[in-house]
C-alpha positions, -999 to +999 in steps of 0.1 A: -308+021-001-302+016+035-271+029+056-262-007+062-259-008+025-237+020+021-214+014+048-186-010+043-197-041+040-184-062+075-199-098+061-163-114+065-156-102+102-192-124+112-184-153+085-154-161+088-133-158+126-103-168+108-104-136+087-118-115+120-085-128+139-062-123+115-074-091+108-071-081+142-038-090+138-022-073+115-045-046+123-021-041+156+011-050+136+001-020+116-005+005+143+032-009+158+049-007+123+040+027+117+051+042+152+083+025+141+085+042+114+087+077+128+107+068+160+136+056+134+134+091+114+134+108+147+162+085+161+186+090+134+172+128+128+182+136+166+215+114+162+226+130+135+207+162+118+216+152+090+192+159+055+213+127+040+210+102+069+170+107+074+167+110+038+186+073+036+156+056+061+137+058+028+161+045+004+170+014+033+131+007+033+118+007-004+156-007-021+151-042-003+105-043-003+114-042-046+149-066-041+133-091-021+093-091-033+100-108-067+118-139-059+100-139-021+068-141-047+083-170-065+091-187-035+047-181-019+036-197-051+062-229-040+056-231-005+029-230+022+018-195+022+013-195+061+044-211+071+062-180+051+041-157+066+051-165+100+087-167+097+087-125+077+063-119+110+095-137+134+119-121+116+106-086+122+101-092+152+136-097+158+146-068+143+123-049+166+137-064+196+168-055+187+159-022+182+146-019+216+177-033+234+199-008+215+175+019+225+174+012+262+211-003+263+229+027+245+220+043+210+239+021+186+251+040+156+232+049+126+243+028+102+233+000+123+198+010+127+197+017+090+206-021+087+184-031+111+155-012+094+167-027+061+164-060+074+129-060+089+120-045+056+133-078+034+113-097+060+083-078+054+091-084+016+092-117+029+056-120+039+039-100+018+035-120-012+023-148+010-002-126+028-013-116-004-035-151-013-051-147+027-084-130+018-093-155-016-083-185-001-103-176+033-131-160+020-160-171-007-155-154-042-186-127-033-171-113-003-132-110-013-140-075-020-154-066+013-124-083+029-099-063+010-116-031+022-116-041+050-078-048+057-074-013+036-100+010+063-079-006+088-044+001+072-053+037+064-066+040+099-031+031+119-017+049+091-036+083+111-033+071+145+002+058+148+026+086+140+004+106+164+006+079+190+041+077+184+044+110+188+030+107+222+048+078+235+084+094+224+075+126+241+062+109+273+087+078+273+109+077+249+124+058+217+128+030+236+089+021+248+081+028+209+103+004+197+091-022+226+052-014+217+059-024+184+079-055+192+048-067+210+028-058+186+042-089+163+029-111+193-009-105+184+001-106+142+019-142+152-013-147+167-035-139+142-015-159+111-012-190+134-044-199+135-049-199+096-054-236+078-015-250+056-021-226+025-004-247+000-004-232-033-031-249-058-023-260-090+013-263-104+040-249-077+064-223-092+096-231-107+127-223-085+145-191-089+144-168-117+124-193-137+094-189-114+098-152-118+102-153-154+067-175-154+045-150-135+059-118-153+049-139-189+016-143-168+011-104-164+020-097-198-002-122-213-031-115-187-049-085-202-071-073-171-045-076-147-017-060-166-037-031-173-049-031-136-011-023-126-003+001-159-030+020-144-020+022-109+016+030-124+000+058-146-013+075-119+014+073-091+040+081-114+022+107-133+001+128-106+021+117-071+016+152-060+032+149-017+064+161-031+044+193-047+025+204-009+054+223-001+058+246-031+025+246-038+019+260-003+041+287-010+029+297-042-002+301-034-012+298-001+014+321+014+033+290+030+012+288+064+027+252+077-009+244+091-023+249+053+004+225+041-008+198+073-039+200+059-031+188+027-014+155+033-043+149+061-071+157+034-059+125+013-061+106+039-093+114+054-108+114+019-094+080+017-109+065+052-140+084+042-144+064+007-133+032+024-157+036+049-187+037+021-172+012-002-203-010+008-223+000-027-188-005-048-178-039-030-214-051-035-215-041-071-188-066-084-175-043-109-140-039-098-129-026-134-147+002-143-149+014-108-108+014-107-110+030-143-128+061-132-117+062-099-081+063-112-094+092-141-112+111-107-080+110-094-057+127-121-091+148-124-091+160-086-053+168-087-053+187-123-082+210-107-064+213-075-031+228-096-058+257-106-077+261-076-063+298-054-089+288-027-075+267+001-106+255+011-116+243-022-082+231-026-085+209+005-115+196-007-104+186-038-075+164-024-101+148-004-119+137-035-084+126-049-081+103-014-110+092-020-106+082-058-073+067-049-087+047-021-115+033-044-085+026-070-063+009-049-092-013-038-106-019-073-069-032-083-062-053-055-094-070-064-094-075-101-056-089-092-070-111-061-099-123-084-084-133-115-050-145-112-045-181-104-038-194-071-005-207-083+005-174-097-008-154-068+027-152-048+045-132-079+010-114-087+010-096-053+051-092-052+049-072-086+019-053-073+038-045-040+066-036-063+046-013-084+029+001-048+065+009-034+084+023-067+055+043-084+051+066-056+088+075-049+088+081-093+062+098-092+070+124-065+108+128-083+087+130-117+069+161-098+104+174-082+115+176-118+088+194-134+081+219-109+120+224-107+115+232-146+087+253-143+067+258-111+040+234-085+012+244-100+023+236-132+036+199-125-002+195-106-015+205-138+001+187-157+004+158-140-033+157-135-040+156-175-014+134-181-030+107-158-061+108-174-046+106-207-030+070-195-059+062-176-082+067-213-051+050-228-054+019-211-090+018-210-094+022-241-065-007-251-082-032-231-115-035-231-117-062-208-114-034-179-143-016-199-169-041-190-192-043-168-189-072-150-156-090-137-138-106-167-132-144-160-104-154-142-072-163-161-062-202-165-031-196-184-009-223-167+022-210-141+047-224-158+059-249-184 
């Protein structure tokens, strides 16, 4: 095997310039979005050091991605897909301007930048279901794969580089420039989208309102590989989330040293680039099932050791394997879902997986909260870890259409009556 063929696998960025633009796109977006991020917890954290008010940034971003994402789905599989896009890329836009001019104008109160932050959420709600059909619909069936690892190396990339350039920017120029960077940022993402060919849905449009949600949860009930591609992603945020555990852990056993507890959360990540970065054999192999089953079971595996391990250095390498199993998961998933749900179902598909995405790891680190509060870190590791892979055997074992070796065919139940 060659390194080319271990590396991940760049076929779409030569094949297709409408892919390599648009990911070039959102690529920036991303880098912008996540510097935005931490210049609104710093914002309201220097406003107001308050616990409560940074604490409620998270509650104004994940209540309106899971509010908004089911009927914005129902509304992709009605409409055309890049017309919706651009309009959630305008609309957060806005809502970063308008961040900027408060920031260079005068600091506008809190609850005002909560609402603006909630608003550029619902937009990005807005667009995500649509973005969702991009890579099927622009790519041929054999490199869909490729593509979504692809948009995922990138993601997890801004998601290491922007806080820290963030980071830079506020200490050299302020709140201000952040927020502007990131306004321009939606110029190249507008860029990217408006290029893309009318990406009508095919096949019968959705039904309007809470019918056309109604029709694509029936679809993911009925649809055997695809519900248990979710159940399983579910199982293992809300069962082993562990972020919420660093901190006690660190203490426990590690003597609470605040450079051991960095090295945690970067671990994951880097063990997540790193897998991403190598998907070429997994995105070549076309097996998106069984690769997502034992990638999720390494997962619960990696963290249930790591709740035993006294070593940091082994425990650091073991949440690199868990990134690393979790990347490969998350990429498995958003295959089997891109793969096999129909094109006319693929708006509310990706708005439940977004869903499932945003609320299973908030669950799961409260599940962890919980437990440790009960007992102690380690223990909620632990037993978080085994009872992961208990849901991931579970589900494998109830649906054998994840247990094959190949991809199962794709669905043709209809969208609606």
């Amino acid at each position: 095997m060659s390194l080319s063929d271990v590396l991940l696998d760049v076929r779409p960025l030569r094949t297709s310039p409408v892919f390599r633009r648009l990911l070039f796109g959102r690529t920036v977006s991303t880098l912008g979005s996540f510097m935005t991020m931490v210049t609104v917890m710093y914002q309201v954290w220097e406003t107001t050091h308050s616990a409560f008010w940074s604490g409620a940034v998270g509650i104004v971003q994940a209540v309106p991605m899971v509010a908004v994402s089911l009927f914005a789905g129902a509304w992709a599989d009605r409409v055309d897909r890049r017309r919706m896009y651009l309009t959630g890329t305008v609309g957060s836009a806005v809502c970063s301007l308008l961040l900027t001019v408060q920031a260079f104008v005068g600091h506008a109160p809190v609850a005002v930048i909560l609402v603006l932050v909630a608003v550029q959420t619902s937009f990005a709600a807005l667009g995500a279901p649509a973005a969702g059909v991009f890579v099927p619909r622009l790519l041929p069936k054999e490199q869909v794969a490729a593509g979504l690892a692809l948009q995922q190396v990138t993601a997890q990339a801004m998601m290491l580089v922007g806080p820290a350039v963030a980071g830079v920017v506020l200490g050299w120029w302020g709140i201000g420039v952040c927020y502007l960077l990131d306004t321009l940022s939606f110029a190249l993402s507008f860029y990217g989208a408006y290029g893309l060919p009318a990406l009508p849905p095919e096949g019968d449009r959705s039904r309007p309102g809470v019918h056309g949600v109604l029709d694509g949860l029936r679809f993911l009930t009925g649809h055997r590989a695809v519900r248990g591609a979710l159940l399983t992603d579910l199982a293992a945020c809300v069962l082993a989330m562990p972020t919420s555990l660093f901190p006690l852990v660190n203490q426990e056993r590690f003597g609470g040293d605040p450079r051991t507890l960095g090295l945690f959360l970067s671990a994951l990540a880097v063990g997540g680039v790193t897998a991403t970065a190598l998907s070429g054999p997994v995105t070549r192999l076309a097996r998106p099932c069984p690769v997502m089953l034992c990638a999720s079971a390494g997962w619960g595996a990696a963290l249930f050791l790591f709740g035993l391990t006294t070593s940091a250095w082994v425990g650091l390498g073991l949440l690199a394997l868990a990134g690393a199993a979790d990347a490969l998961a998350v990429l498995s998933r958003t295959t089997i879902v891109q793969t096999l749900t129909p094109d006319a179902l693929l708006g509310r598909v990706t708005a439940a997986e977004t869903i499932v995405g945003q609320a299973g790891p908030h669950l799961g680190n409260l599940r962890g909260g919980l437990v440790a509060g009960w007992s102690s870190g380690a223990t909620a590791l632990i037993s978080g870890g085994l009872m992961c892979l208990a849901a991931v055997t579970a589900v494998g074992v109830g649906t054998p259409e994840l247990r094959r070796t190949g991809t199962p065919g794709a669905a043709t139940a209809p969208a609606g009556p």
